[in-house]
PDB file of N, CA, C and O in Angstrom:
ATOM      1  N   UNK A   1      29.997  58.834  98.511  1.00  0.00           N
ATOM      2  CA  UNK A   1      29.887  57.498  97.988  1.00  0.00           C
ATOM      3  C   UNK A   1      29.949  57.567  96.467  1.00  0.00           C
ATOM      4  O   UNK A   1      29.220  58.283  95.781  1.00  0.00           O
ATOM      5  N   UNK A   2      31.048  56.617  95.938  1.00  0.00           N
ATOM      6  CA  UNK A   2      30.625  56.383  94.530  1.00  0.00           C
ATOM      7  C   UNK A   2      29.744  55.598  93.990  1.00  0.00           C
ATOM      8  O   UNK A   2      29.286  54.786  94.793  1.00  0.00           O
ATOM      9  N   UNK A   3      29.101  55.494  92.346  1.00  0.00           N
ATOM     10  CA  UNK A   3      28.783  54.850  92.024  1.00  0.00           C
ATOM     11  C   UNK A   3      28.908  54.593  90.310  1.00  0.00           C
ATOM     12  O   UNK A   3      29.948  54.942  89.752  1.00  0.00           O
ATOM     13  N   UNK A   4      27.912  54.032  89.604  1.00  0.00           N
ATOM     14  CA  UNK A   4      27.968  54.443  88.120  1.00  0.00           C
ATOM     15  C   UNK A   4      26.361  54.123  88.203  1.00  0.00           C
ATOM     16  O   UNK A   4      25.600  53.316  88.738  1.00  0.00           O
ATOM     17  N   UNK A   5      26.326  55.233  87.362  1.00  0.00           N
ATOM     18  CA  UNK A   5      24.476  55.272  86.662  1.00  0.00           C
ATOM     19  C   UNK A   5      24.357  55.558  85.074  1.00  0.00           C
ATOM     20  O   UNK A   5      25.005  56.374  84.419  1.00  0.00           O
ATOM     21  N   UNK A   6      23.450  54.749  84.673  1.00  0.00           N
ATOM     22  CA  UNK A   6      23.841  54.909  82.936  1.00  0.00           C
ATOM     23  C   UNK A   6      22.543  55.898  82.653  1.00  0.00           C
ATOM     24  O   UNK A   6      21.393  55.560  82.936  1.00  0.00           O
ATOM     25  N   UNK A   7      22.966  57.447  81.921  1.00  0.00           N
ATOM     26  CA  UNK A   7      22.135  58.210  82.074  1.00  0.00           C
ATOM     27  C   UNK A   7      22.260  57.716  79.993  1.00  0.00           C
ATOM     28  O   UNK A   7      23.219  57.107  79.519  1.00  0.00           O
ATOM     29  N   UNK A   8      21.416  58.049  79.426  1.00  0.00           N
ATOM     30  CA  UNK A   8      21.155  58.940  78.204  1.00  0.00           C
ATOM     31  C   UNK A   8      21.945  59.622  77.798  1.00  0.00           C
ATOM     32  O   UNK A   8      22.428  60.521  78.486  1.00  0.00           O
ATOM     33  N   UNK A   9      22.383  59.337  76.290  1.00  0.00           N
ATOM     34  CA  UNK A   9      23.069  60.612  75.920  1.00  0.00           C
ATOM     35  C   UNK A   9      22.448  61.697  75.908  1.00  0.00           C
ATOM     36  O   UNK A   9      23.126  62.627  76.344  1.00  0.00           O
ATOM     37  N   UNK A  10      21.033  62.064  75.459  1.00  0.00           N
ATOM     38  CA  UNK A  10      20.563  63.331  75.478  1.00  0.00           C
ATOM     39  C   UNK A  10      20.388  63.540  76.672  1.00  0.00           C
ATOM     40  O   UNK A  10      20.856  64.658  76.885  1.00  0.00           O
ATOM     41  N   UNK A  11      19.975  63.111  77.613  1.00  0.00           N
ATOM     42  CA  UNK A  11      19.981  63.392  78.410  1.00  0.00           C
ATOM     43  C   UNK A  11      21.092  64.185  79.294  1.00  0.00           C
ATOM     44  O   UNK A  11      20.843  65.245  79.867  1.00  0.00           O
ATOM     45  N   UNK A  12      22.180  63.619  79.323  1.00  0.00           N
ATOM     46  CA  UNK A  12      23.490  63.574  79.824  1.00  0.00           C
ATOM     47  C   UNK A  12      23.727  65.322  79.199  1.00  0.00           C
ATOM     48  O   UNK A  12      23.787  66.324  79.913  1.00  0.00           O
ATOM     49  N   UNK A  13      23.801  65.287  78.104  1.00  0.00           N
ATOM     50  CA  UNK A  13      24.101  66.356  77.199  1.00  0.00           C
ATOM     51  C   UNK A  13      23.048  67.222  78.066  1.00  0.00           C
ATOM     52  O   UNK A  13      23.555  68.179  78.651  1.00  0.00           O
ATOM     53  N   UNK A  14      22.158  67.101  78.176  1.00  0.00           N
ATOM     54  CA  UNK A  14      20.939  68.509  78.502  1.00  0.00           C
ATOM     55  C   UNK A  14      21.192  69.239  79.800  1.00  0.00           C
ATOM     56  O   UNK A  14      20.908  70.377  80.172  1.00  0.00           O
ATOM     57  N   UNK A  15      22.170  67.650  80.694  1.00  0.00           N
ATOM     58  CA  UNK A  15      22.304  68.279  82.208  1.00  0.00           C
ATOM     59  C   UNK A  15      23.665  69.114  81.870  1.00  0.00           C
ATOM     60  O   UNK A  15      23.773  70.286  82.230  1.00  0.00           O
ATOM     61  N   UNK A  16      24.494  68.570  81.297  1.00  0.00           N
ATOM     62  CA  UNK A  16      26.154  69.427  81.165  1.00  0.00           C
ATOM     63  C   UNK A  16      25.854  70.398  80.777  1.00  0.00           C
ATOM     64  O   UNK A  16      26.510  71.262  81.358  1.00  0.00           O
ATOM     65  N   UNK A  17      24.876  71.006  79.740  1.00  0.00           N
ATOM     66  CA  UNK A  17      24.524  71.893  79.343  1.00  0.00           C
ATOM     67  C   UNK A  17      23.837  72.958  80.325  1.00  0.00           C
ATOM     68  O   UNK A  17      24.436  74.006  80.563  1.00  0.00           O
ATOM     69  N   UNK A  18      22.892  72.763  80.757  1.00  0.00           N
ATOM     70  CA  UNK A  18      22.157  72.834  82.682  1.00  0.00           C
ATOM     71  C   UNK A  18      23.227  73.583  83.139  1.00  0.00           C
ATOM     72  O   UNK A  18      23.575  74.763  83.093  1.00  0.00           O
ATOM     73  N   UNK A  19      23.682  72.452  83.632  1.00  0.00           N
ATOM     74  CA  UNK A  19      24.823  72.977  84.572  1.00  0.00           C
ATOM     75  C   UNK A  19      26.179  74.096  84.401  1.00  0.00           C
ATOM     76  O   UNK A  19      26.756  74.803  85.227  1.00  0.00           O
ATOM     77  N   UNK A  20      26.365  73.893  82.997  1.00  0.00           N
ATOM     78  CA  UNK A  20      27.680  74.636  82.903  1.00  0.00           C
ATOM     79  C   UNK A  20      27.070  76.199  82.411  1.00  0.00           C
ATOM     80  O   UNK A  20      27.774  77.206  82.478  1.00  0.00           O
ATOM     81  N   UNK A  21      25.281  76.216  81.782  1.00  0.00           N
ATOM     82  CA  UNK A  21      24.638  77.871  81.907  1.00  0.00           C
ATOM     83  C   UNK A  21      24.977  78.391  83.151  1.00  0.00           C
ATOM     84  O   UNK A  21      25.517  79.488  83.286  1.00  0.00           O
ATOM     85  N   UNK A  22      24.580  77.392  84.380  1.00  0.00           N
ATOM     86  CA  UNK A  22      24.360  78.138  85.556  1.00  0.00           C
ATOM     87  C   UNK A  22      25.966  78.095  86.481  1.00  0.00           C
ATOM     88  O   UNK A  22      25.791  77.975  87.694  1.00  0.00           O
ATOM     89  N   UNK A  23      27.035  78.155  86.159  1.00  0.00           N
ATOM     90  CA  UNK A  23      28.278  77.547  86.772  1.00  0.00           C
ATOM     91  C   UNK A  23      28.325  76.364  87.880  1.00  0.00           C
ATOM     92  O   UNK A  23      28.972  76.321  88.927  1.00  0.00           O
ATOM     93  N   UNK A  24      27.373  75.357  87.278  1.00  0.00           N
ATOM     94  CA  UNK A  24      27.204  74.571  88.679  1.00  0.00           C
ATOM     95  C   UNK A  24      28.573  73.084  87.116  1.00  0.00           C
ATOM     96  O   UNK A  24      28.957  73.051  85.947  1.00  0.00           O
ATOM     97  N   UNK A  25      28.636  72.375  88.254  1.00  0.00           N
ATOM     98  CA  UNK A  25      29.278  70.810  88.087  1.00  0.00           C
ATOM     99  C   UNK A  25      27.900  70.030  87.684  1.00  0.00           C
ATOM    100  O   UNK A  25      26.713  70.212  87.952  1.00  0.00           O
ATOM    101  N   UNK A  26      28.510  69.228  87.035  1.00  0.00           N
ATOM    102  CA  UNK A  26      27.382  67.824  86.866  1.00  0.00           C
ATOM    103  C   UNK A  26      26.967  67.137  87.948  1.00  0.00           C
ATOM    104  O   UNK A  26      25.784  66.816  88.058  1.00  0.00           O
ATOM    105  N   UNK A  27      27.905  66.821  88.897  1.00  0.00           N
ATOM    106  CA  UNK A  27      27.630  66.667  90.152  1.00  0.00           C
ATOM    107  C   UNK A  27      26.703  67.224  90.926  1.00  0.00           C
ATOM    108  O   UNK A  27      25.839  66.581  91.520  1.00  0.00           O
ATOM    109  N   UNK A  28      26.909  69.145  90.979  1.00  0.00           N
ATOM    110  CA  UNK A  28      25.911  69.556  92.051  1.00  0.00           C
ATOM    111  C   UNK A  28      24.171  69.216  91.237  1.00  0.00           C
ATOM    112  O   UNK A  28      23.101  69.118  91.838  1.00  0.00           O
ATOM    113  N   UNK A  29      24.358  69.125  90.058  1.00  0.00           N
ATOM    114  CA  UNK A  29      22.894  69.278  89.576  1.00  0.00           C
ATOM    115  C   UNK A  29      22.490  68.084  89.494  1.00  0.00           C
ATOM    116  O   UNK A  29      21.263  68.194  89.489  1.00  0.00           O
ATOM    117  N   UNK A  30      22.847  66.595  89.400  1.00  0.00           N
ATOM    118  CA  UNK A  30      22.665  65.552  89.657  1.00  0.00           C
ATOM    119  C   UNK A  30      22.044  65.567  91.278  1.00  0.00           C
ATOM    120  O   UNK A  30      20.897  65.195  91.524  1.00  0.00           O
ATOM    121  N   UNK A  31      22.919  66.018  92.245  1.00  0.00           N
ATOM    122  CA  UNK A  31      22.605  66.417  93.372  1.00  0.00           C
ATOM    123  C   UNK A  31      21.155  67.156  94.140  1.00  0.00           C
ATOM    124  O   UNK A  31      20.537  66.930  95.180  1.00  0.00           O
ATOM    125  N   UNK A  32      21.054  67.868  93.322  1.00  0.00           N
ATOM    126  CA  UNK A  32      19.910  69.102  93.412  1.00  0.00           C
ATOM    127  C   UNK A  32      18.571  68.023  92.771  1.00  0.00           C
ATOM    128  O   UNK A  32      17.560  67.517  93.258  1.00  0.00           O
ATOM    129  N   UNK A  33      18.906  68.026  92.093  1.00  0.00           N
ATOM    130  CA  UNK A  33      18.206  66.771  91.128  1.00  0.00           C
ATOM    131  C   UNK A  33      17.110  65.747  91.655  1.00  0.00           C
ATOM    132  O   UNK A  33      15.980  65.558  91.206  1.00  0.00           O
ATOM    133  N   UNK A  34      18.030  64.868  93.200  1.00  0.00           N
ATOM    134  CA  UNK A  34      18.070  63.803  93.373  1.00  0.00           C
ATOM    135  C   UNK A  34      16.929  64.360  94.909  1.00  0.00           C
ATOM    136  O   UNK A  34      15.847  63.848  95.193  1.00  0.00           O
ATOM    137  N   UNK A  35      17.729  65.696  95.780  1.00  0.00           N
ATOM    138  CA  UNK A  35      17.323  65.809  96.565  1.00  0.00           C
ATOM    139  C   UNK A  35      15.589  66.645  96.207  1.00  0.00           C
ATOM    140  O   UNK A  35      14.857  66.763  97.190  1.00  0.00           O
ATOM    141  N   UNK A  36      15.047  67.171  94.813  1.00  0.00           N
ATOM    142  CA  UNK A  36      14.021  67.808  94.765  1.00  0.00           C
ATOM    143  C   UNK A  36      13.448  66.839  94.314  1.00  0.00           C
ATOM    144  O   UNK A  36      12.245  67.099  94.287  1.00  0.00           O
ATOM    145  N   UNK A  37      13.651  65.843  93.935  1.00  0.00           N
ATOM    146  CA  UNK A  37      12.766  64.517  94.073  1.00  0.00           C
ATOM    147  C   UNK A  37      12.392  63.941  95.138  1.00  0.00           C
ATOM    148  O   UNK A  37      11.337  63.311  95.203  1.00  0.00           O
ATOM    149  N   UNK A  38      13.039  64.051  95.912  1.00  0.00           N
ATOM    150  CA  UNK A  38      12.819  62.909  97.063  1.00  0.00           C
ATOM    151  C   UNK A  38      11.994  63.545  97.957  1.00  0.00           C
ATOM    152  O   UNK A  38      11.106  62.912  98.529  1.00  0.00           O
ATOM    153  N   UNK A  39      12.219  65.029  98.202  1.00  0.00           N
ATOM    154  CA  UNK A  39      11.229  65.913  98.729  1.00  0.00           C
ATOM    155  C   UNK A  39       9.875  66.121  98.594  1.00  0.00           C
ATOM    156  O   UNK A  39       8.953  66.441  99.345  1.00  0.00           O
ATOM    157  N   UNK A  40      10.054  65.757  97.040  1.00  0.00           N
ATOM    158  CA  UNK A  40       8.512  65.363  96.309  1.00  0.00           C
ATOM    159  C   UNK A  40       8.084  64.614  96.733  1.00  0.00           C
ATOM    160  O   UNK A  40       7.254  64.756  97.631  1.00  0.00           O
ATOM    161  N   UNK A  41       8.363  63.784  96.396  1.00  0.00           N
ATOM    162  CA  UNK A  41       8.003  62.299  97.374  1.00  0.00           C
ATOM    163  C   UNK A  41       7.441  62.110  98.714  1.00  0.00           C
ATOM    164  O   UNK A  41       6.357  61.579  98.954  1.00  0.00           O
ATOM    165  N   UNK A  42       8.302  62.607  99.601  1.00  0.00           N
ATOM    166  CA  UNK A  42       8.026  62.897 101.178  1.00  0.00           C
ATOM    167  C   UNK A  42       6.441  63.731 101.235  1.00  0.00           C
ATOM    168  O   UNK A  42       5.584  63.768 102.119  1.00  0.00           O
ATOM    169  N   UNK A  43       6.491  64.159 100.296  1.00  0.00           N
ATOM    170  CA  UNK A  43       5.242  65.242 100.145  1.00  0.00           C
ATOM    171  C   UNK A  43       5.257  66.797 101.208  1.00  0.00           C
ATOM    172  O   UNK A  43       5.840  67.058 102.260  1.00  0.00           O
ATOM    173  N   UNK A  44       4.573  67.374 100.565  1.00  0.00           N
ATOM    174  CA  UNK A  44       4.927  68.492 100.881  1.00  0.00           C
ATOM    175  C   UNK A  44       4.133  68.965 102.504  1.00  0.00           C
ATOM    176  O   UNK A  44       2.953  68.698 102.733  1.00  0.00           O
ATOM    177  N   UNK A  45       4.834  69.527 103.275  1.00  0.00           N
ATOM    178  CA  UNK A  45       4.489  70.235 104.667  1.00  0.00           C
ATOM    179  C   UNK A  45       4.109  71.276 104.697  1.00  0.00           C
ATOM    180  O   UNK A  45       4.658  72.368 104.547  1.00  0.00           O
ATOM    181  N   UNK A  46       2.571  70.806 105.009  1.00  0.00           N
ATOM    182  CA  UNK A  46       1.482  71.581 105.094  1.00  0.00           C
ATOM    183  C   UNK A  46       1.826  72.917 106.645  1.00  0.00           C
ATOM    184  O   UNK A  46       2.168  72.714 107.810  1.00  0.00           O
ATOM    185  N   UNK A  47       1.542  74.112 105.934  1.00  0.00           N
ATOM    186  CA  UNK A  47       2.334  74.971 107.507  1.00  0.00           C
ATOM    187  C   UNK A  47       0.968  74.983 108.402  1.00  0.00           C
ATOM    188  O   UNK A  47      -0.207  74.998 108.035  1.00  0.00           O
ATOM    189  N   UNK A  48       1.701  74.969 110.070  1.00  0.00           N
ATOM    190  CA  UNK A  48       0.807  75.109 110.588  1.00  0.00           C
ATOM    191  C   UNK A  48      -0.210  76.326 110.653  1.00  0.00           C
ATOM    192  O   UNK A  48       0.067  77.525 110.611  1.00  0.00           O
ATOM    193  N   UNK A  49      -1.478  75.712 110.766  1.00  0.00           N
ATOM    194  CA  UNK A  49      -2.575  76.901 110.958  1.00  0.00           C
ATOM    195  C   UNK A  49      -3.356  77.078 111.811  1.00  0.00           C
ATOM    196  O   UNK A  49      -4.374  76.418 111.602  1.00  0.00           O
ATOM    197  N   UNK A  50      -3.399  77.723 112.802  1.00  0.00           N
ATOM    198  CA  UNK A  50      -4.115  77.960 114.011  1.00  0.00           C
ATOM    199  C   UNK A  50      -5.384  78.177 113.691  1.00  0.00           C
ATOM    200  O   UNK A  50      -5.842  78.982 112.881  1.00  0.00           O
ATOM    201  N   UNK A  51      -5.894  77.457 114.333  1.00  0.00           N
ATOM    202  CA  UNK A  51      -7.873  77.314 114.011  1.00  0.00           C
ATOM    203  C   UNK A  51      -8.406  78.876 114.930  1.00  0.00           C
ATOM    204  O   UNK A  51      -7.852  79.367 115.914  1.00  0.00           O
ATOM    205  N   UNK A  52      -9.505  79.323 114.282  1.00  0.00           N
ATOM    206  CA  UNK A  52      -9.817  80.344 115.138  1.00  0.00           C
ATOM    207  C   UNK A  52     -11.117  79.616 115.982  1.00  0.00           C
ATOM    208  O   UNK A  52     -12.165  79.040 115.689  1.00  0.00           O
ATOM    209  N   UNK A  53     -10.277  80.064 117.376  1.00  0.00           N
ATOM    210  CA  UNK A  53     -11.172  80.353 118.539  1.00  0.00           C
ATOM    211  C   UNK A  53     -11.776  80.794 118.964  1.00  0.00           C
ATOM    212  O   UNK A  53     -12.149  80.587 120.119  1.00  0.00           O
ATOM    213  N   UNK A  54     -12.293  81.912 117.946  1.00  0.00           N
ATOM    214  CA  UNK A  54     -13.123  82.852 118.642  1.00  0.00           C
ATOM    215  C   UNK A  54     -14.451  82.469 119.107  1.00  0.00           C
ATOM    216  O   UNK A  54     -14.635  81.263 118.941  1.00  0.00           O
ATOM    217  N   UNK A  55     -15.396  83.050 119.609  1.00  0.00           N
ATOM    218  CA  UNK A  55     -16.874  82.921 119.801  1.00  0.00           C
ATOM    219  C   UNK A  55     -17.434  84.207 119.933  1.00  0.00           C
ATOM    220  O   UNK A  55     -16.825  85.244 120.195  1.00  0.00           O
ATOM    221  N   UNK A  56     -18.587  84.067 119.740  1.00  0.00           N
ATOM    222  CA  UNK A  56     -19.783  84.895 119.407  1.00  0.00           C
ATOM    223  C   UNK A  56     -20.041  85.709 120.996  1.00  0.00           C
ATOM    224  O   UNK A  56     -19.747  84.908 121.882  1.00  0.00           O
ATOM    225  N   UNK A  57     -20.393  86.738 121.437  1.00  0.00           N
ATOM    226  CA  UNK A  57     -20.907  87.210 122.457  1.00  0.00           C
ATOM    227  C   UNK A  57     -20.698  88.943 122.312  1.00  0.00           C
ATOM    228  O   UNK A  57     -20.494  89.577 121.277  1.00  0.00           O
ATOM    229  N   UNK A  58     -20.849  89.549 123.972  1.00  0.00           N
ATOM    230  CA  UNK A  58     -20.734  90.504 123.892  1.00  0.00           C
ATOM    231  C   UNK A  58     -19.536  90.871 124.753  1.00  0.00           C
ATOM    232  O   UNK A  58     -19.621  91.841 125.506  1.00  0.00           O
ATOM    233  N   UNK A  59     -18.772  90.374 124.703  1.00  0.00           N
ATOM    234  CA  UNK A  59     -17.701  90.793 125.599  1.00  0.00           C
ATOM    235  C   UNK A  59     -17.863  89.712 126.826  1.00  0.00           C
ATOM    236  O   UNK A  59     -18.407  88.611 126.742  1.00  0.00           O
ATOM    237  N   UNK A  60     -17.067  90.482 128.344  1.00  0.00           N
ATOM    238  CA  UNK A  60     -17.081  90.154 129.599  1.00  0.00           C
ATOM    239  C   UNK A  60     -18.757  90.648 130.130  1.00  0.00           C
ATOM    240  O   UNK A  60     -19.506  91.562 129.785  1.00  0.00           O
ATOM    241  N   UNK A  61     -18.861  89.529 131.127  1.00  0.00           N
ATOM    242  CA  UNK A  61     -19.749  90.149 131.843  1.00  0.00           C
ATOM    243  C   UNK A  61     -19.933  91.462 132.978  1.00  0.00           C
ATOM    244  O   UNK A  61     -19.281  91.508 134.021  1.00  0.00           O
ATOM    245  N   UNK A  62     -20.874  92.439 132.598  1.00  0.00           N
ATOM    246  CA  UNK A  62     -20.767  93.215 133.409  1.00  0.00           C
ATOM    247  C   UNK A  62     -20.519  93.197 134.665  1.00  0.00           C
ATOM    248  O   UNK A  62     -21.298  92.618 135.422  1.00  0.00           O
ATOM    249  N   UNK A  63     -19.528  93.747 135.076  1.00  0.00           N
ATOM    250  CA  UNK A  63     -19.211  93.805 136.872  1.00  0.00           C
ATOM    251  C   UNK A  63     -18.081  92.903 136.957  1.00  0.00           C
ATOM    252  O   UNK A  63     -17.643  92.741 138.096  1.00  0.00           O
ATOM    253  N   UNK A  64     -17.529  92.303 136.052  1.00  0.00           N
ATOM    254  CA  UNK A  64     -16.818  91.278 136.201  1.00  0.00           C
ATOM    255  C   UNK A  64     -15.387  91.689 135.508  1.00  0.00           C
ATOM    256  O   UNK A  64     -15.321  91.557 134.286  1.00  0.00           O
ATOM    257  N   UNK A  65     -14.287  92.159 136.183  1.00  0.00           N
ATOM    258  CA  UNK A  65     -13.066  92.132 136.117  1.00  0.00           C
ATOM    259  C   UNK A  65     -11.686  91.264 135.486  1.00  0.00           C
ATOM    260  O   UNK A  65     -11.865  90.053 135.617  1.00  0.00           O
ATOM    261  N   UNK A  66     -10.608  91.542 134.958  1.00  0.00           N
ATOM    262  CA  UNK A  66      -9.344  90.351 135.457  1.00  0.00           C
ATOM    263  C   UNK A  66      -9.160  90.137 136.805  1.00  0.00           C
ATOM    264  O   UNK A  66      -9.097  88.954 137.138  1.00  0.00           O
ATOM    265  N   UNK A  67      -9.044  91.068 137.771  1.00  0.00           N
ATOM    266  CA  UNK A  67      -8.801  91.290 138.739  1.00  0.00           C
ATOM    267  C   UNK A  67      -9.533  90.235 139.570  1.00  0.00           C
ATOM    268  O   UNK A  67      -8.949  89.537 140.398  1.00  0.00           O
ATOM    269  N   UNK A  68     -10.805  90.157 139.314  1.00  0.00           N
ATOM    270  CA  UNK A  68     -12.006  89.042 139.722  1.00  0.00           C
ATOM    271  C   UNK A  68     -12.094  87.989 139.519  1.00  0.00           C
ATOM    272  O   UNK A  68     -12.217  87.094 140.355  1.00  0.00           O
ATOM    273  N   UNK A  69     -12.045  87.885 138.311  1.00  0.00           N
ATOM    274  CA  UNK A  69     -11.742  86.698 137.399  1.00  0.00           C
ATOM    275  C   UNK A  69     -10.099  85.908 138.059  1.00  0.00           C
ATOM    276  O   UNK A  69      -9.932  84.741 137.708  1.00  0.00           O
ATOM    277  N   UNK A  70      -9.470  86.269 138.567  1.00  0.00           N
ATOM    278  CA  UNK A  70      -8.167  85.903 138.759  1.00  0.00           C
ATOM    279  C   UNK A  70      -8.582  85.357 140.266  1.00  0.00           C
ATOM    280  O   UNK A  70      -8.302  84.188 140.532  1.00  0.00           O
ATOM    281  N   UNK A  71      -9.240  86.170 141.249  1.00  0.00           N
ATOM    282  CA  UNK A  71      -9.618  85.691 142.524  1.00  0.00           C
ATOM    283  C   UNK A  71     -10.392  84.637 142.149  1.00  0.00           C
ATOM    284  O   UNK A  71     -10.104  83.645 142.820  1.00  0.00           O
ATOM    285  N   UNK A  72     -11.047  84.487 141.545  1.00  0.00           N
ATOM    286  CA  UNK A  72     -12.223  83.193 141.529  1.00  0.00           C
ATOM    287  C   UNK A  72     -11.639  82.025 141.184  1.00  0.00           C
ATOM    288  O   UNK A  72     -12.121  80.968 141.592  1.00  0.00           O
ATOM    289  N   UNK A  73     -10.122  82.058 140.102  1.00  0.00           N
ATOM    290  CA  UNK A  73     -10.053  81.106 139.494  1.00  0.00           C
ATOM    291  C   UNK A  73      -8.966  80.579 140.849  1.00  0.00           C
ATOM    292  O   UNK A  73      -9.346  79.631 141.536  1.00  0.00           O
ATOM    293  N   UNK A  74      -8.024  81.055 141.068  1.00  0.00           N
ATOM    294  CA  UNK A  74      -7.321  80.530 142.572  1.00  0.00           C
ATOM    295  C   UNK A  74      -8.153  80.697 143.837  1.00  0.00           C
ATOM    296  O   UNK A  74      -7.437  80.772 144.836  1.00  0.00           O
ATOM    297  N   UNK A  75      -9.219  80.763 144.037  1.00  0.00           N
ATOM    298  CA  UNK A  75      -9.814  80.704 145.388  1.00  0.00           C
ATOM    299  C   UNK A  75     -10.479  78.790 145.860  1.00  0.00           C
ATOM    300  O   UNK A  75     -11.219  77.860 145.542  1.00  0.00           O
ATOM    301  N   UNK A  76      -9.414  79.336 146.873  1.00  0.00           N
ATOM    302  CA  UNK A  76      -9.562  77.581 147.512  1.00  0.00           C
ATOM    303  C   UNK A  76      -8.532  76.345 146.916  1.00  0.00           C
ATOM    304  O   UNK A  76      -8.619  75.117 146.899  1.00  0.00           O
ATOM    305  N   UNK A  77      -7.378  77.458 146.373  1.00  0.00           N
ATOM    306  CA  UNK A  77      -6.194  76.814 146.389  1.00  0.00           C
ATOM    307  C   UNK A  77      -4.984  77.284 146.404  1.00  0.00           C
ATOM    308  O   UNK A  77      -3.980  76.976 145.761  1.00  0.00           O
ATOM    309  N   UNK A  78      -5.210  78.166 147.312  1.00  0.00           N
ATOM    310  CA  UNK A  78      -3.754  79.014 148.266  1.00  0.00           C
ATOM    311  C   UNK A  78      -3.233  80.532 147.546  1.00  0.00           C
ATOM    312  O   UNK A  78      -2.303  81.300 147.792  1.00  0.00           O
ATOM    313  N   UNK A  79      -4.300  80.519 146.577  1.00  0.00           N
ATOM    314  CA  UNK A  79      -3.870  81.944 145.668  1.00  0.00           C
ATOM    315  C   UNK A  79      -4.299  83.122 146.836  1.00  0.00           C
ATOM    316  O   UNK A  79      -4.149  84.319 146.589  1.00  0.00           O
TER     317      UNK A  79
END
């Protein structure tokens, strides 16, 4: 899409300058520009963090298995 935007001369000057250090176009850095703003904006995404689950004890109970633990939890529904 085109458009026209009335930038600043200094301004204007600071991005050509910008851009032509790093071999980019006025374009891509207008670009880059537009999209690290808007990102700002959106605000930033917090990464997920898994809460710890742990709890306090001493382990399994004595005498008590997976093996057991697995019968008890399907018993009396076709396991």
């Amino acid at each position: 899409m085109k458009t026209t935007v009335e930038i600043p001369d200094a301004l204007m000057a600071e991005a050509r300058k910008y851009a032509a250090a790093r071999g980019l176009t006025f374009r891509e850095v207008l670009e880059m520009s537009l999209r690290s703003t808007l990102e700002q904006r959106r605000g930033a995404k917090k990464p997920f963090k898994l809460r710890d689950g742990s709890f306090k004890g001493n382990g399994m109970t004595p005498g008590l298995d997976w093996p057991k633990i697995r019968k008890l939890i399907y018993e009396g529904h076709g396991g």
